[in-house]
C-alpha positions in Angstrom: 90.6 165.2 127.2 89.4 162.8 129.9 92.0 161.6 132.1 93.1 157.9 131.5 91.1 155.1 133.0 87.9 157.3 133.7 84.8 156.2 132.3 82.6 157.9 130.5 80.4 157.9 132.8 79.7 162.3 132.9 76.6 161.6 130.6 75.3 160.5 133.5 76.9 161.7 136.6 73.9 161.2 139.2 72.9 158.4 138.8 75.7 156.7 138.4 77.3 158.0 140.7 74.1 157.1 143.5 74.7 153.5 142.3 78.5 153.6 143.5 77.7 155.3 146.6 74.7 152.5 147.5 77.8 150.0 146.4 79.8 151.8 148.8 77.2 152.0 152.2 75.8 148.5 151.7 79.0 146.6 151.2 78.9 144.3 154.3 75.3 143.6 153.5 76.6 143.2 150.1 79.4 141.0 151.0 77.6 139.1 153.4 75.1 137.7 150.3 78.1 137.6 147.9 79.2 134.8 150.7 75.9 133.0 151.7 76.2 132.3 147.8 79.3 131.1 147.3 78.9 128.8 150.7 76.1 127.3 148.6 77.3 127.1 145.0 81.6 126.2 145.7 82.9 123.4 147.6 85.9 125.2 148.8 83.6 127.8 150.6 81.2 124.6 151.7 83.1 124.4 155.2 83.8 128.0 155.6 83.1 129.9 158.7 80.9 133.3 156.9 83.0 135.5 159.7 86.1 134.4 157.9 85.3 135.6 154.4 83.3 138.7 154.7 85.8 141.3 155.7 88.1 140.5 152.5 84.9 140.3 150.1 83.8 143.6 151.9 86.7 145.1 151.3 87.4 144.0 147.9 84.2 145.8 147.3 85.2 149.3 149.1 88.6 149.2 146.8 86.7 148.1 143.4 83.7 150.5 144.0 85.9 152.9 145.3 87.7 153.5 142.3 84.7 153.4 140.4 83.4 156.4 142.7 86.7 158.4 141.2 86.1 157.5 137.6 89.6 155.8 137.3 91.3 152.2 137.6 92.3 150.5 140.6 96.1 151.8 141.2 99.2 149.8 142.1 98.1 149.7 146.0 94.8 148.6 145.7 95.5 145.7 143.5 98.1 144.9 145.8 95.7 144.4 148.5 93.7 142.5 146.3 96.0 140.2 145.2 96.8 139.6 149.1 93.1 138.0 149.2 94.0 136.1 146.3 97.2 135.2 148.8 95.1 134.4 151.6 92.7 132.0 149.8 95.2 130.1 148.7 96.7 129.8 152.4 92.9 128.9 153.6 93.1 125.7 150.5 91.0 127.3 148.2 92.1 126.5 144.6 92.7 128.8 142.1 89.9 128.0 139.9 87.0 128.1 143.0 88.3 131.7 144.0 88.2 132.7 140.4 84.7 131.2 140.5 84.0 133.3 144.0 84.9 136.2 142.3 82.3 135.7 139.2 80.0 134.9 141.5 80.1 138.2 143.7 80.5 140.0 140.8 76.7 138.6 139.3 75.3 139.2 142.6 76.4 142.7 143.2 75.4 143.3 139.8 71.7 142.1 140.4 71.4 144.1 144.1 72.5 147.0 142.2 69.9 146.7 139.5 66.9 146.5 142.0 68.4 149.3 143.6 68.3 151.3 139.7 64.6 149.9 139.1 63.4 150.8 142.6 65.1 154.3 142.4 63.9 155.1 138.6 67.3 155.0 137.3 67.3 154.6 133.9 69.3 151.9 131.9 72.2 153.8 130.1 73.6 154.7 133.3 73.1 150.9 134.7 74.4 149.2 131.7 78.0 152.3 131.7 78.2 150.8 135.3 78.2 146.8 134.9 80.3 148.1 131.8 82.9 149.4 134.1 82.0 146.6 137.4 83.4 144.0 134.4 86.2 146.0 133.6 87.6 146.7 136.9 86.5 143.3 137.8 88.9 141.8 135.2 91.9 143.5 136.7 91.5 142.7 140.2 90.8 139.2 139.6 94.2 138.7 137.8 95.8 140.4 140.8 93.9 137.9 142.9 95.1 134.9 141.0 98.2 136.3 141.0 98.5 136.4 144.0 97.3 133.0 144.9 99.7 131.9 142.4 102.6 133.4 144.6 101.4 131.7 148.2 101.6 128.1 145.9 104.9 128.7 144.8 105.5 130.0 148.4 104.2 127.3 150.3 105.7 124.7 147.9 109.2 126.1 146.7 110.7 125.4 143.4 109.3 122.6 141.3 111.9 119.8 142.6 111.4 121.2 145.9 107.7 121.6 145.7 107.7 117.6 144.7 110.2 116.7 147.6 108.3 118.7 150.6 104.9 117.4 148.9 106.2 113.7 148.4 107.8 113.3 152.2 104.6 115.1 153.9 102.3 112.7 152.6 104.6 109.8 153.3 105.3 111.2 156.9 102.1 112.8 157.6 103.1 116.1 158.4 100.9 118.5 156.2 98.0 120.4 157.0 94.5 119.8 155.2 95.2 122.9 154.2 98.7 122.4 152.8 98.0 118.9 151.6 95.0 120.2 149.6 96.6 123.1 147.9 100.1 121.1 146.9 97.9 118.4 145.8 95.6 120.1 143.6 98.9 121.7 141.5 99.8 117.9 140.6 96.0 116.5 139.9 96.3 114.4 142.8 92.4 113.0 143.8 92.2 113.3 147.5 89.6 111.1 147.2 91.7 108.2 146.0 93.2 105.1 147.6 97.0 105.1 146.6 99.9 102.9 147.6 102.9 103.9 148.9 106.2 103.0 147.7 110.0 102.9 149.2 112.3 101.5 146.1 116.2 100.8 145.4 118.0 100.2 142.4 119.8 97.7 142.2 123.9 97.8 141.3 124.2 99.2 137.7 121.3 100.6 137.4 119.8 104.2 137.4 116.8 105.3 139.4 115.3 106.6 136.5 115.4 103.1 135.6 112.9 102.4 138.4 111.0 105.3 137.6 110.0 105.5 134.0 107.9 101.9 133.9 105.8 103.8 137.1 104.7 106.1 134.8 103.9 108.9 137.2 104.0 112.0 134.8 101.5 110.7 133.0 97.6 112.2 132.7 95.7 111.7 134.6 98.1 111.3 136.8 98.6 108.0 139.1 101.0 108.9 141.8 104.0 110.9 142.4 107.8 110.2 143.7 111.2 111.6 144.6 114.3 110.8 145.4 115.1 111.1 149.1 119.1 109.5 150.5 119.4 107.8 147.4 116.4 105.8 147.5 112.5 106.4 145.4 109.5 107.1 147.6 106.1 108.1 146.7 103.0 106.9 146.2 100.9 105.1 143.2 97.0 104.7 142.8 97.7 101.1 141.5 100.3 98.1 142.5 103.1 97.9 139.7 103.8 94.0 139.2 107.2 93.9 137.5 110.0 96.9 137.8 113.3 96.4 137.7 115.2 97.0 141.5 114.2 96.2 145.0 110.2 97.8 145.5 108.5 98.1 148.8 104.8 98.5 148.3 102.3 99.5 151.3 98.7 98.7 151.5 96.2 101.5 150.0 95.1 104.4 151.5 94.0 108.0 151.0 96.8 111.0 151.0 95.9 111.8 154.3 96.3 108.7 155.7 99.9 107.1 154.2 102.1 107.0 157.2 101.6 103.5 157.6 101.7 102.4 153.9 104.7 104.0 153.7 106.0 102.2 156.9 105.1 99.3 155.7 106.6 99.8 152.2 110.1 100.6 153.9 110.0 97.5 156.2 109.1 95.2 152.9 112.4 97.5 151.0 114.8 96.3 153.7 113.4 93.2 154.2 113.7 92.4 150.1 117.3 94.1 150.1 118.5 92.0 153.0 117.4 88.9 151.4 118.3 89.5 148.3 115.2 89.4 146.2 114.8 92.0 143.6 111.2 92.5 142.4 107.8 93.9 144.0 106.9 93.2 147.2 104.8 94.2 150.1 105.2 92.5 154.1 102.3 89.7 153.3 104.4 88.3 150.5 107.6 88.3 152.5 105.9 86.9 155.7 108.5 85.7 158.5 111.2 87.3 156.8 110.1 90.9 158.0 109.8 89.5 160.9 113.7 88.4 161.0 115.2 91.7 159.7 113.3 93.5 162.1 114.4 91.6 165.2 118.1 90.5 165.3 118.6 89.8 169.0 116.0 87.1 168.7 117.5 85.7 165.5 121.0 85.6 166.8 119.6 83.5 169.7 118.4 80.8 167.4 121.1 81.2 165.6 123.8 80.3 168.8 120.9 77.8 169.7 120.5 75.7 166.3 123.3 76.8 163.6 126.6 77.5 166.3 127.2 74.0 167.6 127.9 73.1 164.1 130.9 74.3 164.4 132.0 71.1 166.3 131.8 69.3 163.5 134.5 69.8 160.2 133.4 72.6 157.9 132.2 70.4 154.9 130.2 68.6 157.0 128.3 71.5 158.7 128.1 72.9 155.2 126.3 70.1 154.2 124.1 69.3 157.1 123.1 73.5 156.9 122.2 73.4 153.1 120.2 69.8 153.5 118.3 71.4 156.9 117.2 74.3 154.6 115.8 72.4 152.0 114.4 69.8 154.2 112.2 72.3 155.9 111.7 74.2 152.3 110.2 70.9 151.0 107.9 70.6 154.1 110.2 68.3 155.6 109.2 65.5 152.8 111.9 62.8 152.5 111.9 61.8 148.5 111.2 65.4 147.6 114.0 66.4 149.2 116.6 63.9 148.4 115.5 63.9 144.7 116.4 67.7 144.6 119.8 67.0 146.7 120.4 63.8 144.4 120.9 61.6 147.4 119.7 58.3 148.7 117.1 59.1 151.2 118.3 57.3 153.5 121.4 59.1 153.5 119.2 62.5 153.6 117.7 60.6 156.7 121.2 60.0 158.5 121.9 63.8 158.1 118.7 65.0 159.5 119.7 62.5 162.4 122.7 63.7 163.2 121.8 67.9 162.5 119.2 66.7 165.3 121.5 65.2 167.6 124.1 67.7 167.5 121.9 70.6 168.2 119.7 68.1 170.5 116.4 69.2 169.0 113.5 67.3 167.0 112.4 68.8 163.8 109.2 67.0 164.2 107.9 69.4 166.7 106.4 72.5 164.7 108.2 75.4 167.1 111.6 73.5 166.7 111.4 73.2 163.2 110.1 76.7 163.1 112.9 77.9 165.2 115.8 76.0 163.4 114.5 77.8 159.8 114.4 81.2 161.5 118.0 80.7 162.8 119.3 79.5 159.2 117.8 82.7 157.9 119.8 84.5 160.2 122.9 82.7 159.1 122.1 83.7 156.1 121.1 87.3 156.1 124.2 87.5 158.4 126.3 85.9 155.5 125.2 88.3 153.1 125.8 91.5 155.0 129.4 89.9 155.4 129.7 89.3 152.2 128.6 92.8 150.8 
């Protein structure tokens, strides 16, 4: 009885067997086609130095055609050593599907080197066709060790599935993957390398959930349009297109690829703390929030011009520098318009004129002149923003 795994290939023991051993001598030739192809035909391989890839396809062939040469399967060991190609692939960014593809294509090309070498050497068919019979076979088996083991570097390089999501999320958003890395994590989730995403920095607001800002995003969806986590309480990530109403505080950056979202994201976080200090739930990005950025992100300045324009009103009694505060703030709100402004403060305007007269003369400046007017609105922001941080 023939011992398990051999095939029965003692029909036809010589030439069979001559086909292995020509397997066997040529395989760096071989290889070295199997590689010139897939450089041609697979994307992954486009960019690949030939130097790098021969030796494993080489000696994936020595172990496949090896076994072949003993009649038998390959054993534990030499799928192990396969499937630490299929590891190393996947460390070099190759997906899973283009080094399955790699393998198909090595396998047709051995195949049809083989077969000259049959027709050249009159070897006759049966033999041939027992061989690419048992090149298949054995073929199957190493390639699920292969993608087995390129399986295992993914789940290596990326952890456990929240993990995988955190560490993929935060090195986007920070920069701090390889192309390599960023490529392989990437591909697991759908992401398009190719595509222009905006980053996001987001905070719920009190009583609510951050699945609440979550869900509307959408980001499980397929195809898929960005991805997030939850990093110190807050929801970062990225999405290919701006959301325009979600519940909480939402910094949005301006588009970009993956590779290049260390500034969207900046940009996102400075709109998020600007919105939060402020007090504006909703979307928003830095254009929208314009000098307000500016004012969160620069206190010393801001309490300058606030001891310059909003401290000297403390000379006066409280409900009066209440009111000359809140009828400064809409003045310059309304663009400094008279009956605008006294229509929304339901006051004469000539009593909104005596107040902008006497907020001038105790802080001695003129809101006429654009950089004083400009100055006296940054310091009543600061008031405020200094007011709410009090308060909360």
């Amino acid at each position: 009885m023939p011992a398990r795994g051999a095939s029965p290939t003692t029909r036809h023991p010589g030439p069979y067997d001559r086909m292995v051993a020509f397997a066997l001598r040529e395989r760096a030739d071989l290889a070295a086609r199997c590689v010139a192809r897939m450089r041609s035909e697979i994307t992954a391989y486009h960019s690949a130095d030939p130097a790098d890839l021969v030796p494993g396809v080489s000696h994936n062939v020595e172990l496949l055609f090896g076994a072949l040469a003993e009649h038998r399967a390959p054993s534990d060991a030499e799928l192990a050593q396969i499937a630490e190609h299929g590891r190393d692939r996947a460390r070099l960014g190759v997906p899973i599907d283009d080094l399955l593809r790699g393998w198909r294509v090595s396998i047709a090309i051995l195949l049809e080197l083989i077969a000259e070498f049959a027709r050249a050497n009159g070897i006759p068919d049966p033999p041939l066709l027992q061989l690419i019979t048992d090149v298949h076979a054995r073929a199957d088996s190493a390639m699920v060790a292969a993608a087995r083991g390129h399986r295992d570097a993914e789940l290596e390089l990326a952890g456990s599935e929240r993990d995988r999501r955190f560490d993929l999320v935060r090195g986007i958003l920070h920069g701090t993957l390889s192309p390599a890395e960023l490529r392989v994590r990437a591909g697991v989730y759908g992401l398009d390398l190719g595509r222009r995403y905006h980053a996001l920095h987001a905070r719920a607001e009190p009583g609510q959930s951050l699945s609440d800002l979550e869900r509307p995003l959408r980001l499980d969806s397929q195809p898929r349009h960005g991805l997030a986590t939850v990093v110190e309480g807050d929801l970062i990530g990225f999405i290919d297109h701006p959301p325009r109403e979600l519940p909480g505080y939402i910094g949005l950056g301006p588009p970009d690829r993956l590779d290049h979202l260390e500034e969207s994201f900046r940009k996102a976080t400075r709109a998020l703390t600007t919105a939060v200090a402020f007090g504006l739930p909703g979307v928003h990005d830095l254009a929208g929030l314009g000098l307000r950025a500016a004012i969160v992100a620069d206190p010393e300045l801001g309490d300058e011009l606030r001891r310059r324009y909003v401290d000297p009103l403390s000379s006066v009694p409280p409900g009066l520098a209440d009111s000359l505060t809140s009828t400064i703030e809409r003045f310059l709100a309304n663009g400094q318009r008279i009956e605008a402004t006294a229509r929304e403060l339901h006051v004469h305007p000539n009593t909104l004129r005596h107040r902008v007269k006497r907020y001038e003369e105790i802080t001695a400046c003129t809101l006429r002149e654009p950089t004083c007017a400009l100055e006296v609105w940054w310091a009543l922001q600061r008031a405020y923003l200094d007011a709410h941080r009090d308060a909360g």
